[in-house]
C-alpha positions in Angstrom: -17.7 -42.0 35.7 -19.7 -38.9 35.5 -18.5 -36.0 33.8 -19.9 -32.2 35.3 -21.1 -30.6 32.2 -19.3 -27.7 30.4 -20.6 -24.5 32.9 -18.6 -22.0 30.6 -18.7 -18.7 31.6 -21.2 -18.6 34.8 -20.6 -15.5 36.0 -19.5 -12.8 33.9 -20.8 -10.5 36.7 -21.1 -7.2 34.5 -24.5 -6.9 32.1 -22.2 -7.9 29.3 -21.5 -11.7 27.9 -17.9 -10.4 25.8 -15.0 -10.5 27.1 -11.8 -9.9 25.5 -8.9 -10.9 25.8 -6.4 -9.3 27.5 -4.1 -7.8 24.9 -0.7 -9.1 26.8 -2.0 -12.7 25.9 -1.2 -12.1 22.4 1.7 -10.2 22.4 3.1 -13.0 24.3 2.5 -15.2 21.5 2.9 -14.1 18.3 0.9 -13.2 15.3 -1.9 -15.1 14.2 -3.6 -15.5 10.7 -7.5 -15.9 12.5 -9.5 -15.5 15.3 -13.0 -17.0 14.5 -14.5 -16.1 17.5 -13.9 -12.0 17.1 -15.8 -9.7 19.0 -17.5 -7.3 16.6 -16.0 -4.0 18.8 -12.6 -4.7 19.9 -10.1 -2.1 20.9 -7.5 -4.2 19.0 -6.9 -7.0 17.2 -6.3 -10.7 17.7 -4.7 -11.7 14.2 -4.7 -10.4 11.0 -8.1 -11.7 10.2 -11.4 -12.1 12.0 -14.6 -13.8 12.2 -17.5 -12.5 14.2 -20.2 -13.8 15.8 -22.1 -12.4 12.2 -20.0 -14.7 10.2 -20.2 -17.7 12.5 -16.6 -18.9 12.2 -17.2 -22.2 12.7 -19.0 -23.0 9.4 -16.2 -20.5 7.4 -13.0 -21.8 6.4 -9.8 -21.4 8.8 -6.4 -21.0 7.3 -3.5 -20.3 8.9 -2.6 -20.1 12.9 -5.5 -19.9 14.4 -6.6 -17.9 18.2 -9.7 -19.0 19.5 -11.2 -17.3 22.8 -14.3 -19.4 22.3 -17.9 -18.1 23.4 -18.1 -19.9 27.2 -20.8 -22.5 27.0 -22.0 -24.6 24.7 -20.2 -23.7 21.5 -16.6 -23.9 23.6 -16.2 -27.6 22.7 -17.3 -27.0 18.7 -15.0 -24.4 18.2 -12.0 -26.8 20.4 -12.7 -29.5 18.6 -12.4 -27.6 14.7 -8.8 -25.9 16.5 -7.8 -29.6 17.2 -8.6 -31.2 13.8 -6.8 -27.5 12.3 -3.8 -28.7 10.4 -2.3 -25.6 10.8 -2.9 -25.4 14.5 -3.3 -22.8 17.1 -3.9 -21.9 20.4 -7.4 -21.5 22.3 -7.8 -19.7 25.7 -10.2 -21.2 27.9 -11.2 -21.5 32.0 -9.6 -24.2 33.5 -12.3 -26.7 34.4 -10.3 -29.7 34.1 -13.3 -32.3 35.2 -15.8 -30.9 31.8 -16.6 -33.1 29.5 -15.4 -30.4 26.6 -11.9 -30.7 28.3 -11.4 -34.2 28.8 -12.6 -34.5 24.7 -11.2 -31.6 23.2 -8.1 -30.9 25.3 -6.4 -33.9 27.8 -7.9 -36.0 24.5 -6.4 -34.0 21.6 -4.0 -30.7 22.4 -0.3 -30.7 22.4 0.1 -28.8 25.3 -1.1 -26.3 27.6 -0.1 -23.5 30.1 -2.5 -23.1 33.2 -1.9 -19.7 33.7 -1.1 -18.5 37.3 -3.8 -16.4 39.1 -7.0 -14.6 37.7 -6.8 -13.0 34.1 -8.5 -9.5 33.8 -10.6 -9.7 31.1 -11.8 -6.8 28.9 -14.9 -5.3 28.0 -15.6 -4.4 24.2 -14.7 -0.3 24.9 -11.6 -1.8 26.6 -11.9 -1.2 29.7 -10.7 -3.9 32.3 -12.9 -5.8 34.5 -12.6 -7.9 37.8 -10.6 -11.1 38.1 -12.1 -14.0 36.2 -14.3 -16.0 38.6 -12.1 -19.2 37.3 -8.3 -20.0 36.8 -7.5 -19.9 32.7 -5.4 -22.2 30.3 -3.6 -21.7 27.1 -4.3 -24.6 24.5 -2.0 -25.4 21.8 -2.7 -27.3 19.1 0.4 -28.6 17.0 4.0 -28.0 17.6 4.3 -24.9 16.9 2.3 -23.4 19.0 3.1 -26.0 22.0 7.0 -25.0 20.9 5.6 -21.3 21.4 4.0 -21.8 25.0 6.8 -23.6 26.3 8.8 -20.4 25.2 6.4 -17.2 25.9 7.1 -15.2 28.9 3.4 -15.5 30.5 4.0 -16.8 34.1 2.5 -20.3 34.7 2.4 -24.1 34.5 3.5 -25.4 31.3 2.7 -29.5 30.7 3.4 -31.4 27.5 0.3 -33.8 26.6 2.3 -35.1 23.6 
């Protein structure tokens, strides 16, 4: 069986390759201790502390509950794979391409649950502006029972399935 390889983020449309996270996401679930894949200008924060692309947060040390908007591409299945080994676990926000290698290994393979979320997020440029719809559907990833416990429970409108 052939797996399509991970396409990440394709078409980001606008001359810039950031895109944040719309600040709803993470009010809807809670504080975190880290976010290792920080965007050096960000209108607000994702947890109490941050990594940038400067600091490469997957070689630093990660304590705590982690949020991980990986970089699209490449790196995505890295940074999944150091969230799923995490024993303090987390959640990672990521397009929905259920048939990528990097999701049948890192998610179907190792997460505790996950909430396809229902239409197009907006992401957010670095000066927090709002773009466009997303040109794919996204999913919430937790990692541990906590945060599956939390995504069962948040108020963000989607499909929530229990991997184990």
């Amino acid at each position: 069986e052939k797996l399509m390889p991970n396409l990440g983020n394709e078409a980001s449309v606008a001359a810039t390759d950031i895109w944040l996270t719309p600040p709803y996401i993470i009010e809807a679930l809670g504080q975190f201790d880290l976010d290792p894949c920080a965007s050096e200008d960000r209108p607000w924060d994702t947890a109490q502390n941050h990594y940038t692309i400067k600091d490469d947060g997957l070689v630093q040390p990660w304590l705590g509950r982690v949020w991980c908007n990986p970089p699209y591409g490449p790196k995505m299945g890295p940074f999944l794979n150091k969230l799923a080994s995490h024993p303090e676990g987390g959640t990672a926000l990521v397009f929905a391409r259920t048939e990528t290698r990097a999701f049948f290994d890192f998610v179907w393979d190792k997460a505790t649950a996950v909430l396809f979320l229902k239409g197009r997020l907006k992401f957010h440029k670095p000066n927090g502006e709002e773009g466009g719809p997303a040109n794919s559907p996204s999913v919430l990833i937790a990692y541990g029972e906590k945060d599956a416990d939390i995504l069962a429970n948040c108020n963000l409108n989607g499909k929530y399935i229990r991997i184990r």
